[in-house]
C-alpha positions as CSV (number, residue, x, y, z in Angstrom):
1,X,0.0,0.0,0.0
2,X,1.3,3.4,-1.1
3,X,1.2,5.9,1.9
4,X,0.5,9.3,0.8
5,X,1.8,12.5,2.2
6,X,-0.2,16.2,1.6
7,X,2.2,19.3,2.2
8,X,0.2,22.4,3.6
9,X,1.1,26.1,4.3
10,X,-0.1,29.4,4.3
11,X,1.2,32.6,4.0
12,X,0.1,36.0,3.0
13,X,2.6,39.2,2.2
14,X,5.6,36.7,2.2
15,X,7.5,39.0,0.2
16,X,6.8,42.2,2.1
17,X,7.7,40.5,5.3
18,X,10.4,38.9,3.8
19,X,9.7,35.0,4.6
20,X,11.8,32.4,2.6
21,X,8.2,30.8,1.6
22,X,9.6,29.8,-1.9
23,X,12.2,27.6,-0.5
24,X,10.1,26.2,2.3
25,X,7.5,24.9,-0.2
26,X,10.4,23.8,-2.7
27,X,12.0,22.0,0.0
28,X,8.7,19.6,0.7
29,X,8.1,19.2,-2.8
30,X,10.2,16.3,-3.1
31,X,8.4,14.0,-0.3
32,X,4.8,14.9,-1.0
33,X,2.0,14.4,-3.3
34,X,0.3,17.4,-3.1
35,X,1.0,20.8,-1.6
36,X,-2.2,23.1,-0.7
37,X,-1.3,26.8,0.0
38,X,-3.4,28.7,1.5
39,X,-2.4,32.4,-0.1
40,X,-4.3,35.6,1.9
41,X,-5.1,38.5,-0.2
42,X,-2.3,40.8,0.7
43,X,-0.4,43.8,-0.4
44,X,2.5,42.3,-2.7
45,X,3.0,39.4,-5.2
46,X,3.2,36.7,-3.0
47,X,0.4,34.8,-4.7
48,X,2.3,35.3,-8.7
49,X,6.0,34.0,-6.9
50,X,3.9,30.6,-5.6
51,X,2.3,29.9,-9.1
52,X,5.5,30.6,-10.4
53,X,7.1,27.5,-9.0
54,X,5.6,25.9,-11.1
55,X,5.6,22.5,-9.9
56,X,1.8,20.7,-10.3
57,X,1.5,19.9,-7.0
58,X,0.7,22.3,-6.3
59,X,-2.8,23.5,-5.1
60,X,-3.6,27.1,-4.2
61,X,-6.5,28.4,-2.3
62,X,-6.7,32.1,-2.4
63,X,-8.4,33.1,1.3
64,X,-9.7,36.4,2.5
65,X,-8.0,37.1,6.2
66,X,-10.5,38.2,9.6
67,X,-8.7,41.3,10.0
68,X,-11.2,41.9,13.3
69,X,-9.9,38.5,14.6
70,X,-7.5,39.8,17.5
71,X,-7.8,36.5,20.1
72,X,-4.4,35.1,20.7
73,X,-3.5,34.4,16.9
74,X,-6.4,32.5,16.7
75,X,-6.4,33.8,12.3
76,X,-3.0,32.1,11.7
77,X,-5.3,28.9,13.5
78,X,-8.5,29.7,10.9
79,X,-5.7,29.6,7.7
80,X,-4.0,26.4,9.0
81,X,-6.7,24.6,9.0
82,X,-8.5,26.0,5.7
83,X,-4.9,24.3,3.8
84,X,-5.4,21.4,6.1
85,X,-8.8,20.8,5.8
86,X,-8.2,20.6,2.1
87,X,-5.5,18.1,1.9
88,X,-6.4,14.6,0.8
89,X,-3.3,12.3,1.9
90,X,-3.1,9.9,4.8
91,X,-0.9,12.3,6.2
92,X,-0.4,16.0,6.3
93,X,3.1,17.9,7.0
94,X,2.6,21.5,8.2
95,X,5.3,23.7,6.9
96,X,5.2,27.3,8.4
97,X,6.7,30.4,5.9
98,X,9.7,30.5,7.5
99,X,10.7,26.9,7.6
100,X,12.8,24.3,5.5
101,X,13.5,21.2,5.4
102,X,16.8,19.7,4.4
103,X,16.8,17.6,1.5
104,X,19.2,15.1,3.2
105,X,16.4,14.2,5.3
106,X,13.6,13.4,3.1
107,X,14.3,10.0,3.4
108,X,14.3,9.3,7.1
109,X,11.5,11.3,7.2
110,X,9.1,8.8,4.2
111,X,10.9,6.2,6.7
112,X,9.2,7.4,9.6
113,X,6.1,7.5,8.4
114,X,6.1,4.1,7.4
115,X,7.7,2.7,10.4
116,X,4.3,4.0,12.6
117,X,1.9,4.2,9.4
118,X,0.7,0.6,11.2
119,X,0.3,1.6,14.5
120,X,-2.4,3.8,15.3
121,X,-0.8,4.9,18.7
122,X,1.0,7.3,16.4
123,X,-0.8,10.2,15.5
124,X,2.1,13.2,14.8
125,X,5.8,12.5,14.0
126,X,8.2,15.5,15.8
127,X,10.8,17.3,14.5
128,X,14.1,18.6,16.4
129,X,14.7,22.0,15.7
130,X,17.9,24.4,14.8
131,X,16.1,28.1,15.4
132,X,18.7,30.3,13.4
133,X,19.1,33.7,14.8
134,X,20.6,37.1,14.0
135,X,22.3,35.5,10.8
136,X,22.5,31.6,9.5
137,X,25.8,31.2,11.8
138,X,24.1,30.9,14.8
139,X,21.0,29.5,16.4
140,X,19.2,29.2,19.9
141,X,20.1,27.0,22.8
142,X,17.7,28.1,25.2
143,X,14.5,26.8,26.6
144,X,12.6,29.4,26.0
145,X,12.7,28.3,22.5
146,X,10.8,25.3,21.8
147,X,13.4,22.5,20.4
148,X,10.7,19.9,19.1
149,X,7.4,20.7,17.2
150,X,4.7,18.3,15.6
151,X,4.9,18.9,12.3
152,X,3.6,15.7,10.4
153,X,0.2,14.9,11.8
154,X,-2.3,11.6,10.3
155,X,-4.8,13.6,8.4
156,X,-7.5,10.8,9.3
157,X,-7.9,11.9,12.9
158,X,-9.5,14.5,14.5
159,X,-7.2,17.5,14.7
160,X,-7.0,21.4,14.9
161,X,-5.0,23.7,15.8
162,X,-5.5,26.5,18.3
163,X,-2.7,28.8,17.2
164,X,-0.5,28.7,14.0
165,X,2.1,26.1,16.1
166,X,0.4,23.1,17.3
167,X,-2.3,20.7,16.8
168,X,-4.4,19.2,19.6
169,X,-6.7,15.9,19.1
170,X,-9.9,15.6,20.4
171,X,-11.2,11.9,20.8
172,X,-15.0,11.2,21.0
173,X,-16.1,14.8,22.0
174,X,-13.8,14.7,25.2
175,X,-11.5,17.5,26.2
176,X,-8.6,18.0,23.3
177,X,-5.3,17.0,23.9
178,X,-1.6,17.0,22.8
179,X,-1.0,14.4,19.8
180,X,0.7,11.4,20.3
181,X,4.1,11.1,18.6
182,X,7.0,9.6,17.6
183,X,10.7,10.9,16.4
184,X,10.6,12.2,12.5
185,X,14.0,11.7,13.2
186,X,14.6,14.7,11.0
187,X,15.1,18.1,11.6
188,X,13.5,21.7,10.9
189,X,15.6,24.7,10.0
190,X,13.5,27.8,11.0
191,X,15.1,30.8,9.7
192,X,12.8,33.5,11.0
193,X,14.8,35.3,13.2
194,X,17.5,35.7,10.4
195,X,15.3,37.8,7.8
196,X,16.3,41.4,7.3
197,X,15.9,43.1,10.8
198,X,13.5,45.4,8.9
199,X,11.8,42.6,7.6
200,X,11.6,41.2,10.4
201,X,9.9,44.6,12.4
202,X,7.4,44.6,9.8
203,X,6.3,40.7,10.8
204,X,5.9,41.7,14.7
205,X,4.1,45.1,13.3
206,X,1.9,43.1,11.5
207,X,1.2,39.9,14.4
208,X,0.6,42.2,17.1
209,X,-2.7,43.2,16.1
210,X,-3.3,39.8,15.8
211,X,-2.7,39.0,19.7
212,X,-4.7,42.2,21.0
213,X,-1.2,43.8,21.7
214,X,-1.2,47.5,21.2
215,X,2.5,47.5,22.1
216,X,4.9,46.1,19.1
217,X,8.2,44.9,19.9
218,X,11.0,46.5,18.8
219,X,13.8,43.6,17.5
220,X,16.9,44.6,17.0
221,X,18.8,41.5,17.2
222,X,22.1,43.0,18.6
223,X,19.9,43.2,22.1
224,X,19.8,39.2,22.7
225,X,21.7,37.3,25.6
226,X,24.7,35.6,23.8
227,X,24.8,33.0,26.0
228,X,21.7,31.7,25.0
229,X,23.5,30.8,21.4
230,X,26.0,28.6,19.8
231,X,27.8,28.3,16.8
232,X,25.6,26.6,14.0
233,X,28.1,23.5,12.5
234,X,26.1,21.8,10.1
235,X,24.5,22.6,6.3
236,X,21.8,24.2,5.4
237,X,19.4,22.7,2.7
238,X,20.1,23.3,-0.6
239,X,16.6,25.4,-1.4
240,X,17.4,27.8,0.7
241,X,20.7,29.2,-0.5
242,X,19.7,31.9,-2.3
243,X,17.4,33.2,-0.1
244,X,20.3,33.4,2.6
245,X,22.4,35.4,0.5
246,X,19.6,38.1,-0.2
247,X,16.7,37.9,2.4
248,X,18.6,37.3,5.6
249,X,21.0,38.8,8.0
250,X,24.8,38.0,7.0
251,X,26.4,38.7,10.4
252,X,25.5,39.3,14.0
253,X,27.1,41.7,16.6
254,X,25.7,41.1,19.7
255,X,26.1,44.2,22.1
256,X,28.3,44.2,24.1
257,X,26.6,46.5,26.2
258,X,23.8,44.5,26.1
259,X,22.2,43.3,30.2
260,X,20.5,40.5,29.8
261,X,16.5,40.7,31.3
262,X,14.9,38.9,34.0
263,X,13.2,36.4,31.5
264,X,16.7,35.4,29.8
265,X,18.8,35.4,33.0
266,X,16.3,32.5,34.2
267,X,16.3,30.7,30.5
268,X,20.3,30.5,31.2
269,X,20.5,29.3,34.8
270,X,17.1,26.9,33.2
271,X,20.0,26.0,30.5
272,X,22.7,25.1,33.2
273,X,20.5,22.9,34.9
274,X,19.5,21.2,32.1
275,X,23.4,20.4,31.1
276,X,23.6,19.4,34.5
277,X,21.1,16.8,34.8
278,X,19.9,15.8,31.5
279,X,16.6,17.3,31.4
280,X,15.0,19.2,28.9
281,X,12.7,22.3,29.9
282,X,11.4,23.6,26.7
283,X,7.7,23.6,25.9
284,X,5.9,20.1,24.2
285,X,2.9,20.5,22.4
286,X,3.3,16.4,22.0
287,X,3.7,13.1,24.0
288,X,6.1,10.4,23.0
289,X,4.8,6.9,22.7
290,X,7.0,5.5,20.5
């Protein structure tokens, strides 16, 4: 029996805001029988550069955004689920804008799915995660970042997703609750906190109203702890080249100035204890059964 895979995204003004969309959805291309993108009516021509790919797996659904929808990012939830809802594979792989995959993992990934495809105990597969920040040399260490997402879920279950992040299951009308999962054994690159830093501003300017939060962040990303990063030693995936030569940051300079708040002096000592005793304190959105 062939076991089919959908790819799913959405994205709206992905050039204005300066997400790698076009190398995320190239990157999933190879694994999956269909992709649906789910493209919001927006200010640029996002919707012309996913066309353009070309590839016919594509499947797009042009979507109208709530722009009165301000309750905890619940519109990135509504556009999630209008891609996912449309897929028709046994399962679906949620890609966000700002994510790749690399394209030496496409193969323990299909091997994953396969190896729990039987078992019905399995209802997500979990990715590990390298969060890039402040340019493609570096990327997060630090609990407050979470280090393993859901991203492949079994599109014959009962599943939604509060926020733009996660997926929760509900199981003959009782409460919902966190997928059950296994390792992907396969990694996400996330390059979001690389884009150009004006890029970037635009994306929180744009979210905030999203969240009920009157007050935008300001990023620069040469106000961050530097203990909460480490060199990056691996490769990134080959779709994404381009785009890290002319969308993203090329170097970071952290201040040195720079006082670390309350929030990140607890995610370090958090980190220390973790090195310390082998536990992991970064959020799950997932429990491991296999």
């Amino acid at each position: 029996m062939t076991i089919s895979i959908s790819g799913f995204t959405f994205i709206r003004n992905g050039v204005e805001l300066g997400f790698p969309f076009e190398a995320s959805i190239r990157s999933l291309l190879p694994l999956v029988d269909e992709f649906v993108v789910a493209v919001g009516r927006g200010n640029d021509d996002t919707l012309a550069r996913v066309l353009a790919i070309g590839d016919p797996k594509i499947r797009v659904i042009e979507t109208l955004w709530n722009e009165r929808m301000a309750d905890r990012g619940f519109v990135y939830a509504q556009q999630k689920m209008i891609a996912q809802y449309s897929c028709t594979g046994d399962w679906a792989f949620y890609l966000e804008g700002d994510e790749v995959v690399h394209e030496e993992d496409l193969a323990a990934i299909r091997a994953s799915v396969e190896r729990h495809h039987n078992n019905p105990a399995v209802e997500a597969l979990v990715f590990d995660y390298h969060h890039f920040y402040g340019s493609a040399q570096w990327v997060s260490v630090s609990p407050g970042w979470y280090r393993r997402e859901c991203r492949l879920i079994r599109n014959t279950i009962r599943s939604y997703a509060p926020d733009g992040q996660y997926w929760l299951v509900t199981t003959e009308h009782k409460r919902p609750r966190n997928p059950r999962a296994a390792l992907a054994n396969a990694h996400i690159y996330h390059y979001g906190w690389i884009r150009r830093n004006e890029d970037m501003q635009k994306k929180l300017d744009q979210v905030s109203k999203y969240w009920a939060d009157s007050t935008t962040m300001q990023i620069k990303y040469s106000q961050f702890d530097a203990r909460a990063l480490e060199a990056f030693k691996g490769s990134h995936p080959k779709a994404v080249q381009d785009w890290l030569l002319t969308g993203a940051e090329q170097e970071l300079q952290i201040d040195p100035a720079y006082q670390p708040t309350r929030k990140e002096n607890k995610y370090h000592l958090m980190r220390r204890i973790e090195l310390l005793t082998g536990l992991d304190f970064s959020r799950k959105h997932f429990k491991l059964v296999a």
